[in-house]
C-alpha positions as CSV (number, residue, x, y, z in Angstrom):
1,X,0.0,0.0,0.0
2,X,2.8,2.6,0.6
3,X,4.7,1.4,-2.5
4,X,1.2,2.1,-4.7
5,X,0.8,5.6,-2.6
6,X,4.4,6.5,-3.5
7,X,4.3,5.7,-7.0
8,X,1.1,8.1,-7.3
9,X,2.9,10.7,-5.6
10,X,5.7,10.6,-7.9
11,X,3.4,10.4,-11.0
12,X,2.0,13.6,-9.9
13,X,5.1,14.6,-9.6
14,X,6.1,14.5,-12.8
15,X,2.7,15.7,-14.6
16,X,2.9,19.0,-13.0
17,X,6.5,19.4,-14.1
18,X,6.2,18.0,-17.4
19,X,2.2,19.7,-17.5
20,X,2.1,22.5,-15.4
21,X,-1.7,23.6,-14.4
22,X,-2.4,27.1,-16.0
23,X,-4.1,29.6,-14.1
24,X,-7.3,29.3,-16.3
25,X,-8.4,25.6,-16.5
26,X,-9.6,24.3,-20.4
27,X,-13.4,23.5,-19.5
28,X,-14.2,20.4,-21.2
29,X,-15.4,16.8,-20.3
30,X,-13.4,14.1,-19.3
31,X,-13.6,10.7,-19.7
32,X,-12.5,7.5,-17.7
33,X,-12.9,3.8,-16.5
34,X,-14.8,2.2,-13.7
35,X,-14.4,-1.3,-13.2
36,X,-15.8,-3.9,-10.5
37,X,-16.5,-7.4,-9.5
38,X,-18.1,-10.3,-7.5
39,X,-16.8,-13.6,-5.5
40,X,-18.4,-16.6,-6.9
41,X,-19.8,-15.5,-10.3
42,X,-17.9,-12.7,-11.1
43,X,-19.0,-9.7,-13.3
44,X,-16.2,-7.5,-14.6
45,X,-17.0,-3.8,-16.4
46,X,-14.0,-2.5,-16.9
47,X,-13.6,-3.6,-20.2
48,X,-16.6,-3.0,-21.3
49,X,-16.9,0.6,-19.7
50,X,-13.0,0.9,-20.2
51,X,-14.1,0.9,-24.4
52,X,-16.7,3.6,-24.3
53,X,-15.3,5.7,-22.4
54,X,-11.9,6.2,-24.1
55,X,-13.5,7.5,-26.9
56,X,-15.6,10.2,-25.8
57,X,-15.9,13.2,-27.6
58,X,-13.8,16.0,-25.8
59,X,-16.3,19.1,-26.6
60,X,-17.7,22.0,-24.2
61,X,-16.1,25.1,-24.3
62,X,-12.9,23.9,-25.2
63,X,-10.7,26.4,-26.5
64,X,-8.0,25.4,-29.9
65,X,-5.7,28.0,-30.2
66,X,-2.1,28.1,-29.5
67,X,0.4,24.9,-28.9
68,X,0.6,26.0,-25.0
69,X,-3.2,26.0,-24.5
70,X,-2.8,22.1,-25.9
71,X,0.1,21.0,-23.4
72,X,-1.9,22.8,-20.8
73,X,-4.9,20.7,-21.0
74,X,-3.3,17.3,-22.1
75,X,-1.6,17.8,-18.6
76,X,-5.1,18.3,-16.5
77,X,-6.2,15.2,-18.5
78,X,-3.6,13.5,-17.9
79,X,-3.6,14.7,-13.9
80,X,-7.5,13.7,-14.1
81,X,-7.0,10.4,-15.2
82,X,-4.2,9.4,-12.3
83,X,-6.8,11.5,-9.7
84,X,-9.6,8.9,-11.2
85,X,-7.0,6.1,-11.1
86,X,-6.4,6.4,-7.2
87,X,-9.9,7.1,-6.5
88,X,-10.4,3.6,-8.3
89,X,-8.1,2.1,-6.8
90,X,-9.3,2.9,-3.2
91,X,-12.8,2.4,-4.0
92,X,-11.8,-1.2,-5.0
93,X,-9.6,-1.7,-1.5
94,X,-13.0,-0.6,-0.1
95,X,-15.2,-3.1,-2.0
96,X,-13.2,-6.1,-1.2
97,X,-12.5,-5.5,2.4
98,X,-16.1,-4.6,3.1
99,X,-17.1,-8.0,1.0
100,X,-14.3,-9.9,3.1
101,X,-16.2,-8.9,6.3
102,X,-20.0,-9.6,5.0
103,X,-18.9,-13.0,3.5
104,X,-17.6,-13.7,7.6
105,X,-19.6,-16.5,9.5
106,X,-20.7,-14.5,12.5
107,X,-22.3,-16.1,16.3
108,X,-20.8,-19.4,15.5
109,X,-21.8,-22.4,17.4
110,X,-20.4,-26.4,17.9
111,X,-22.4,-28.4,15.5
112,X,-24.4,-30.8,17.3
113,X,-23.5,-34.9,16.3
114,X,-27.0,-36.1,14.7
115,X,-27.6,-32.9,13.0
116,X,-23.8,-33.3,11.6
117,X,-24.4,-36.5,10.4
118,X,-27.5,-35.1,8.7
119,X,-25.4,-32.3,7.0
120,X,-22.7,-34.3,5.6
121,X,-25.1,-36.7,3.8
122,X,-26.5,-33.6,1.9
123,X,-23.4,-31.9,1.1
124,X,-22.1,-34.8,-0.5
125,X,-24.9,-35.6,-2.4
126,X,-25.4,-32.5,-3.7
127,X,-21.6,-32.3,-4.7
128,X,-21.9,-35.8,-6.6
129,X,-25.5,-34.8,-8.1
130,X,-23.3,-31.4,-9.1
131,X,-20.4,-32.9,-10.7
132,X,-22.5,-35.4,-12.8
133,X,-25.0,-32.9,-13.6
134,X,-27.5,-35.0,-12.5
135,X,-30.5,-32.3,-12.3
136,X,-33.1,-34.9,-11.3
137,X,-31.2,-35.1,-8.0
138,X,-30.4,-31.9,-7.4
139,X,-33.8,-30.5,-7.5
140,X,-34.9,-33.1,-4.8
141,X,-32.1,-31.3,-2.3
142,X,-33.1,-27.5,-3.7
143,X,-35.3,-25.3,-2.9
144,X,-37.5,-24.5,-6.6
145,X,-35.7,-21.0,-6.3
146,X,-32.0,-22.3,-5.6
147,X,-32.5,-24.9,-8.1
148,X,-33.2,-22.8,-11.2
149,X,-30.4,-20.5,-10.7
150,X,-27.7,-23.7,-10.6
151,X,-29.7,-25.2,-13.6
152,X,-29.6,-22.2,-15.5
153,X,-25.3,-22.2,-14.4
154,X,-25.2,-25.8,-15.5
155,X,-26.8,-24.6,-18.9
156,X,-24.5,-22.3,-19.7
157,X,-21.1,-24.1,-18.8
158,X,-23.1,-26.8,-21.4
159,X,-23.3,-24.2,-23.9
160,X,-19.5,-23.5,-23.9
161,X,-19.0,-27.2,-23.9
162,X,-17.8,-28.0,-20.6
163,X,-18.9,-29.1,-17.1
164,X,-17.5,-28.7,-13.6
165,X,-16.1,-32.2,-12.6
166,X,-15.0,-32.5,-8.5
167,X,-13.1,-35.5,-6.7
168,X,-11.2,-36.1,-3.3
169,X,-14.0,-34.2,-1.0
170,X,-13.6,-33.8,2.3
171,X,-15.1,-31.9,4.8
172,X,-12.6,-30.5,7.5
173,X,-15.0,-29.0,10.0
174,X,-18.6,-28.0,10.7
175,X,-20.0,-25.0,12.7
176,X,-23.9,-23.6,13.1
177,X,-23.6,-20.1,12.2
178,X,-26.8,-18.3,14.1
179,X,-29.8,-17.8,12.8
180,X,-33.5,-16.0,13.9
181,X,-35.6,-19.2,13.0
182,X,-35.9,-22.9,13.6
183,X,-36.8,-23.3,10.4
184,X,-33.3,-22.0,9.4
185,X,-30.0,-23.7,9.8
186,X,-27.2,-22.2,8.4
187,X,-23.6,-24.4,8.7
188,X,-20.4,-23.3,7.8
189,X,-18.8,-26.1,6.4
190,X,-14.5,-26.0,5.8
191,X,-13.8,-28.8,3.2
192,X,-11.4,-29.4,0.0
193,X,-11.3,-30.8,-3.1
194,X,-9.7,-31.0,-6.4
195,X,-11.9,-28.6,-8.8
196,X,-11.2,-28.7,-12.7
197,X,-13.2,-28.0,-15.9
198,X,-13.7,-31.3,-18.1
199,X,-14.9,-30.4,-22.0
200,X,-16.3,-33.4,-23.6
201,X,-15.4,-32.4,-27.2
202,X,-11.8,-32.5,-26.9
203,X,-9.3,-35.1,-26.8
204,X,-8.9,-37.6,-23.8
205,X,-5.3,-36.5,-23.1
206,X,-7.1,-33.0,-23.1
207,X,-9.1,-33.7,-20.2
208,X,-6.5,-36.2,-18.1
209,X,-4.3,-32.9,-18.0
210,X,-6.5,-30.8,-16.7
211,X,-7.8,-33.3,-14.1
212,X,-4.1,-34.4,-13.4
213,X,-3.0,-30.4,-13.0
214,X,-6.4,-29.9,-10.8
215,X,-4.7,-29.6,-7.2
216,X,-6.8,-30.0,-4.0
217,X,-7.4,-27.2,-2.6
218,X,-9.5,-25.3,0.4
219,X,-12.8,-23.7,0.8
220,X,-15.2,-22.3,3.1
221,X,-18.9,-22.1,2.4
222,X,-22.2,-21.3,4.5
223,X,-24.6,-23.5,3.5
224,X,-28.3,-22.3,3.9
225,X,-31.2,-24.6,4.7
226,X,-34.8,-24.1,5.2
227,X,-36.9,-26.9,6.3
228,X,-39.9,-28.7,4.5
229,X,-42.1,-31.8,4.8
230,X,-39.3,-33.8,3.1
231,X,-36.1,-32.6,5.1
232,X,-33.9,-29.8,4.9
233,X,-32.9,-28.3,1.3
234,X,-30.5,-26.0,0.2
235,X,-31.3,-22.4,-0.2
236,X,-28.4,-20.6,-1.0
237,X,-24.5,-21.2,-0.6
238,X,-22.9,-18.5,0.3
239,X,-18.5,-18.3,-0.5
240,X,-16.5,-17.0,2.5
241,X,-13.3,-15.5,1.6
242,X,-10.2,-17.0,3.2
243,X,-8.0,-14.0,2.9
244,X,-8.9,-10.1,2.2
C-alpha cells in the first residue's frame, strides 16, 4: 500500500512538471474507467466501460488555439485520469474489504452430532449430483428457487462445452452459524477438493491434463437450509473468503 501511494505521488510529480496547471483551467469533459466485481460469479465492467469511455468526444467550451493552451490541458487530463485512477483504486480496496467482512460467519456455534451426520449426507450428495450434472437429483435437495439458478449455471457451462467435474472431498469442519428461526439452519462447512473443468469435445489427453493439473485445494462455504415436509434443502451457498 505505501509502495502504490508513492508511485502516485511521484506520478504527480512528474505531470505538473512536465504539464504544469495554468491559471485558467480548459473546460471540457473528461472521460475515464470504472471497473468492478463479485466472488463466486464474477461480473467485470472494466472492459466494457473501459471501451466507451476512451473515446468520448472531448467538446464544451474547449478552446483550440495556440500549442501551450494544448500542453496545458493534455496535462489536466492527464492529472485527471491518475486523480480517477487512485480514487479507483481505493474504492476497489473498499469493495473487497467490506465484502471480506460480509462473507464472515458470525455467532458461531459447535455443531451438534445427529444434526452433523444429517449435513454431511446432503453436502455430499449434492456435490456428486453437481459434478455429474445429475439435475433430477439436485432438485430433490433445492429449494425450486436455488435450483433454477444452478440449472440455468449448468446450462451455460453446457453451452460453452464443458462441465465442472470434483473428486477427493472432504469436509474439515462444521460450525452452526446463528440464525432468527428454527426453520433456518445455516452451517459453515471448511472442506477441500480438487476442482477442474472437463470439456467433452476435446481429446482424452485434453481432459487427463487438466484433471491431473487440478490440485486440492480449500474452501469455506455457509450453506443455507430451510426446512420442508421432506427434510432440509439447500437455499443458497454462500462463499467466505479466506484472505482479504
Amino acid at each position: 500500500m505505501k509502495r502504490m501511494g508513492l508511485l502516485v505521488l511521484l506520478a504527480l510529480l512528474v505531470l505538473l512538471i512536465v504539464f504544469p496547471v495554468p491559471s485558467q483551467l480548459v473546460s471540457a469533459r473528461a472521460g475515464g474507467s470504472t471497473g468492478g466485481g463479485r466472488s463466486g460469479g464474477s461480473t467485470s465492467r472494466g472492459g466494457s466501460t473501459s471501451g466507451t469511455r476512451t473515446s468520448t468526444y472531448y467538446g464544451g467550451s474547449r478552446r483550440s488555439s495556440s500549442s501551450s493552451d494544448d500542453n496545458s490541458y493534455a496535462g489536466f487530463y492527464a492529472l485527471s485520469l491518475v486523480s480517477v485512477g487512485f480514487a479507483s483504486y481505493s474504492g476497489l480496496k473498499f469493495y473487497r474489504k467490506k465484502h471480506y467482512e460480509l462473507s464472515q460467519p458470525h455467532n458461531t456455534l459447535p455443531i451438534d452430532t445427529h444434526f452433523e451426520k444429517e449435513f454431511s449426507d446432503l453436502f455430499y450428495q449434492v456435490e456428486e449430483a453437481w459434478s455429474k450434472t445429475d439435475m433430477n437429483m439436485l432438485a430433490q435437495m433445492m429449494t425450486p428457487h436455488y435450483f433454477n439458478k444452478q440449472k440455468r449455471i449448468i446450462n451455460r457451462w453446457r453451452q460453452f462445452g464443458k462441465i465442472n467435474r470434483l473428486d477427493s472431498l472432504a469436509i474439515v469442519d462444521l460450525q452452526y452459524e446463528a440464525t432468527s428461526s428454527n426453520q433456518k439452519r445455516h452451517v459453515v462447512v471448511t472442506a477441500q477438493a480438487r476442482d477442474w473443468f472437463e470439456y467433452p469435445h476435446k481429446s482424452k489427453a485434453y481432459n487427463r491434463a487438466k484433471e491431473e493439473n487440478a490440485y486440492i485445494e480449500r474452501f469455506k462455504e455457509v450453506w443455507e437450509l430451510v426446512d420442508s415436509p421432506t427434510g432440509w434443502l439447500l437455499n443458497n451457498i454462500r462463499t467466505v473468503d479466506l484472505k482479504n
